[in-house]
N, CA, C and O of each residue as an XYZ file, in Angstrom:
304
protein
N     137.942     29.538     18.165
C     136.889     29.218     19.114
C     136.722     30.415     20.058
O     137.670     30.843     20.716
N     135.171     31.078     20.118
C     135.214     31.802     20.781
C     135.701     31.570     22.654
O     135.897     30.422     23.052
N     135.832     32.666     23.545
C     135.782     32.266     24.916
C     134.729     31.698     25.463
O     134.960     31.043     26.480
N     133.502     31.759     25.046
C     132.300     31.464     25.608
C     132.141     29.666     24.976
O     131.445     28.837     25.563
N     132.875     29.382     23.806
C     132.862     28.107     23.355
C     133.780     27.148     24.215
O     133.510     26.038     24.675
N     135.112     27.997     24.315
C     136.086     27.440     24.509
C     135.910     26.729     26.015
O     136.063     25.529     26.247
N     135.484     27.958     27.154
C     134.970     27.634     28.257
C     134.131     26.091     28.149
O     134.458     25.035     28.691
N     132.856     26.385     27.190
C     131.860     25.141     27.421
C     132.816     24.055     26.874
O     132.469     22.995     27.394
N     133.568     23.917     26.287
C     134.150     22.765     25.302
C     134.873     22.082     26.458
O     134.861     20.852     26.414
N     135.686     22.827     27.789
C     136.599     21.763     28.007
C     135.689     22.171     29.594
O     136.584     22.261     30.435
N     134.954     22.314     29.964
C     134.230     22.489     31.219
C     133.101     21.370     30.646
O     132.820     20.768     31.683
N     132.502     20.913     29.838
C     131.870     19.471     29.425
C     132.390     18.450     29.052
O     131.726     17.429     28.874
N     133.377     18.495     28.903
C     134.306     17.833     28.289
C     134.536     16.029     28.965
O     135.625     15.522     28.694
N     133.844     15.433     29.534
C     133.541     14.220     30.363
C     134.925     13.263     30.168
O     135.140     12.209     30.767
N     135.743     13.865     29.239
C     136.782     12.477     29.203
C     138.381     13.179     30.659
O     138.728     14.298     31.036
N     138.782     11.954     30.935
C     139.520     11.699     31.815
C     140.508     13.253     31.727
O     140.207     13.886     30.715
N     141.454     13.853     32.478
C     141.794     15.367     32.711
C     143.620     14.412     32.721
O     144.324     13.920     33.603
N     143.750     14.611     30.819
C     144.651     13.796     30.616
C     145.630     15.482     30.846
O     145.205     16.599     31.141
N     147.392     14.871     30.481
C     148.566     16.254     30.171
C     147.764     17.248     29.109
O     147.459     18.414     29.356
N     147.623     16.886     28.478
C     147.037     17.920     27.111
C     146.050     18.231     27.658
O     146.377     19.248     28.270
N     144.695     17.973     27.921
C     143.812     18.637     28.198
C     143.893     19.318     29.383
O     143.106     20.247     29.564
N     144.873     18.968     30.410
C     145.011     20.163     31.790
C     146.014     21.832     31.158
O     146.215     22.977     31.563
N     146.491     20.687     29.588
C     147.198     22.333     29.519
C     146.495     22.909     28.390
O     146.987     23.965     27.993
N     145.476     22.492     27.768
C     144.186     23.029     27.415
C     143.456     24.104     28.595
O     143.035     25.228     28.321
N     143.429     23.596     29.674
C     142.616     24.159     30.819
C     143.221     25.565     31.172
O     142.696     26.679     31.175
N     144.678     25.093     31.509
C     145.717     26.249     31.552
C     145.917     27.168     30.989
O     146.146     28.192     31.632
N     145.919     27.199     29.657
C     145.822     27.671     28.556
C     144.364     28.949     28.504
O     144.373     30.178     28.442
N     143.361     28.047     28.557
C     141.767     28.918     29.083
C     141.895     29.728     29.909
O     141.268     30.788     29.916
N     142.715     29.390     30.745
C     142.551     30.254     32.230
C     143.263     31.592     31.941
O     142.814     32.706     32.213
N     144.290     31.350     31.426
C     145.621     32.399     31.131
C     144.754     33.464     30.148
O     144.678     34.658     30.438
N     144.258     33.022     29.226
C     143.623     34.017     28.136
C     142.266     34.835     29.108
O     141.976     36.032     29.086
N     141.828     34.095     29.647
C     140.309     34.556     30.459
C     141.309     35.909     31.262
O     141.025     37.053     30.906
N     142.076     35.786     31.974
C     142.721     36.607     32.691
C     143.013     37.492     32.228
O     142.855     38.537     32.859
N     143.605     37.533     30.847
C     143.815     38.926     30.031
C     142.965     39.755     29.694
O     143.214     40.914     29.361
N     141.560     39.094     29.763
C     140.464     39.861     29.408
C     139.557     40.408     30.602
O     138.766     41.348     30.674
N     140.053     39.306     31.639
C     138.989     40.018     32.995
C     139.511     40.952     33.218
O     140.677     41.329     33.337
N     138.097     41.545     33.305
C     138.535     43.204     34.496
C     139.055     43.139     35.711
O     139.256     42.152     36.418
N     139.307     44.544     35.951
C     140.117     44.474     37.549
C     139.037     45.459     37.762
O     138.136     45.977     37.102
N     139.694     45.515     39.444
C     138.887     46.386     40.218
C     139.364     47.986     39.555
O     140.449     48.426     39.176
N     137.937     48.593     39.634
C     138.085     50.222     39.120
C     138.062     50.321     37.256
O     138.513     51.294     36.653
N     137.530     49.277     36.670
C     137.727     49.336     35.359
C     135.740     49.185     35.311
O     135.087     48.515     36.110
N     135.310     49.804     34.446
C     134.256     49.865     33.815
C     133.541     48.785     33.480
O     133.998     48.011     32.638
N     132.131     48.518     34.161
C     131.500     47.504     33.616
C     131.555     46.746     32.382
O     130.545     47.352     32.026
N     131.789     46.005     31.424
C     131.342     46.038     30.068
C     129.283     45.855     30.323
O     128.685     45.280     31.233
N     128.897     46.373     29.487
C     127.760     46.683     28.750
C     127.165     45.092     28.546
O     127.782     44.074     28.232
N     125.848     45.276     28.824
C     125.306     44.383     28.555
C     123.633     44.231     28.390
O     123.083     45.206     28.901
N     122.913     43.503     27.953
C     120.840     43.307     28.109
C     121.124     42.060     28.445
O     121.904     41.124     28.270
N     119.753     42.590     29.249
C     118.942     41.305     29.735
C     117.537     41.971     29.591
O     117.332     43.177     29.455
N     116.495     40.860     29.650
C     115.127     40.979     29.287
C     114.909     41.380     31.016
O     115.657     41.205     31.977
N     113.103     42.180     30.864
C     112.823     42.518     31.923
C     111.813     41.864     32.384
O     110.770     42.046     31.757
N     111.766     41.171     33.258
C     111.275     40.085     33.618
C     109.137     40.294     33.450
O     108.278     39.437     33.249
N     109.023     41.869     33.661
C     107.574     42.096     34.337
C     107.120     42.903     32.702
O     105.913     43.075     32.533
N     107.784     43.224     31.915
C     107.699     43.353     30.626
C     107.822     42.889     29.491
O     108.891     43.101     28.918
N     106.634     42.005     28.711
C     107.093     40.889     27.752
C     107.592     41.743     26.965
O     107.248     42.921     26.862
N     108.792     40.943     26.115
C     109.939     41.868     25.204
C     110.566     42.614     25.143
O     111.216     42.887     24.134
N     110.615     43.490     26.689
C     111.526     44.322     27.174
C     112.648     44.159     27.278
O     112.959     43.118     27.858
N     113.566     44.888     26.887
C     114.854     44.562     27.697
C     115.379     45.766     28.145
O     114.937     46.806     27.656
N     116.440     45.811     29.180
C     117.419     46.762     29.766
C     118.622     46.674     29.671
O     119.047     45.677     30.254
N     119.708     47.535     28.985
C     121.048     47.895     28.852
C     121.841     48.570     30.635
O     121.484     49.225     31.614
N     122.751     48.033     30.244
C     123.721     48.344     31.599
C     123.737     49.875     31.507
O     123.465     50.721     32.359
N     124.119     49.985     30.277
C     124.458     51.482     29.906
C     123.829     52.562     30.425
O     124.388     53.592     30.802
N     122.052     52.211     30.458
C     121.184     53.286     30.304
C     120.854     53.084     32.432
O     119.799     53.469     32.937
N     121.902     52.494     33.195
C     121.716     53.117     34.445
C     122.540     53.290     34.716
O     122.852     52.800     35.801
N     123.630     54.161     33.935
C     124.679     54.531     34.288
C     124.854     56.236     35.484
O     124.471     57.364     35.172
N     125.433     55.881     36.597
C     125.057     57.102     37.666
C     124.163     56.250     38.441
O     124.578     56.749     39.487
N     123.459     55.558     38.776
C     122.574     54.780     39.189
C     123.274     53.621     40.157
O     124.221     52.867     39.936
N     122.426     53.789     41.307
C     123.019     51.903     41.635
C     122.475     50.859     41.190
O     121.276     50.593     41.112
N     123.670     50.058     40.793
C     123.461     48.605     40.506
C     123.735     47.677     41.088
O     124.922     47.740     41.406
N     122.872     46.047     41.710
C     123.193     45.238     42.284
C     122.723     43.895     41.251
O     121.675     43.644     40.656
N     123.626     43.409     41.329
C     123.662     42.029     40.240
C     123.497     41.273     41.470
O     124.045     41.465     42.555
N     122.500     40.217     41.070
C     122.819     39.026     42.028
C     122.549     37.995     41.207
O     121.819     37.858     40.225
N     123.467     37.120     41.955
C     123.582     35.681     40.560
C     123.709     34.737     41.986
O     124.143     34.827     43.135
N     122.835     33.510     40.840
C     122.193     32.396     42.141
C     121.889     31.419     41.196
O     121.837     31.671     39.992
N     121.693     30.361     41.657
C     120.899     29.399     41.604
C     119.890     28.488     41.853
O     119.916     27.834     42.896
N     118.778     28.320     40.837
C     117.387     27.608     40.962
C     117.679     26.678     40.502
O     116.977     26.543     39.500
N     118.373     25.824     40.616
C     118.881     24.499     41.035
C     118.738     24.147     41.703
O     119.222     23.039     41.933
């Protein structure tokens, strides 16, 4: 199961947060950690579409030297 599965599988997961499934959780957390970055380590790479250009997209890569500001929110 990928991380991106594994995450949704027990973060939807609606049944009661029995022994096994908290060390399911535990388990998620521990692996996520091995893979997050730390501070001073290199973006990983990524697209996203450009919002004012149908079918555009933009790579992390190609503003590299450049500033970047991510902002993440919710329209919720």
């Amino acid at each position: 199961m990928t991380r991106q599965l594994e995450h949704e599988h027990l973060h939807h997961d609606p049944s009661p947060m029995t022994g096994e499934r908290f060390a399911q959780l535990r388990e998620a957390m521990a692996k996520r950690e091995e893979s997050a970055p730390t501070v001073g380590d290199e973006a990983p790479d990524f697209e996203l579409p450009v919002l004012d250009r149908k079918g555009a997209t933009m790579r992390l890569s190609e503003l590299r030297g450049k500033p970047v500001a991510l902002i993440f929110g919710s329209y919720t």
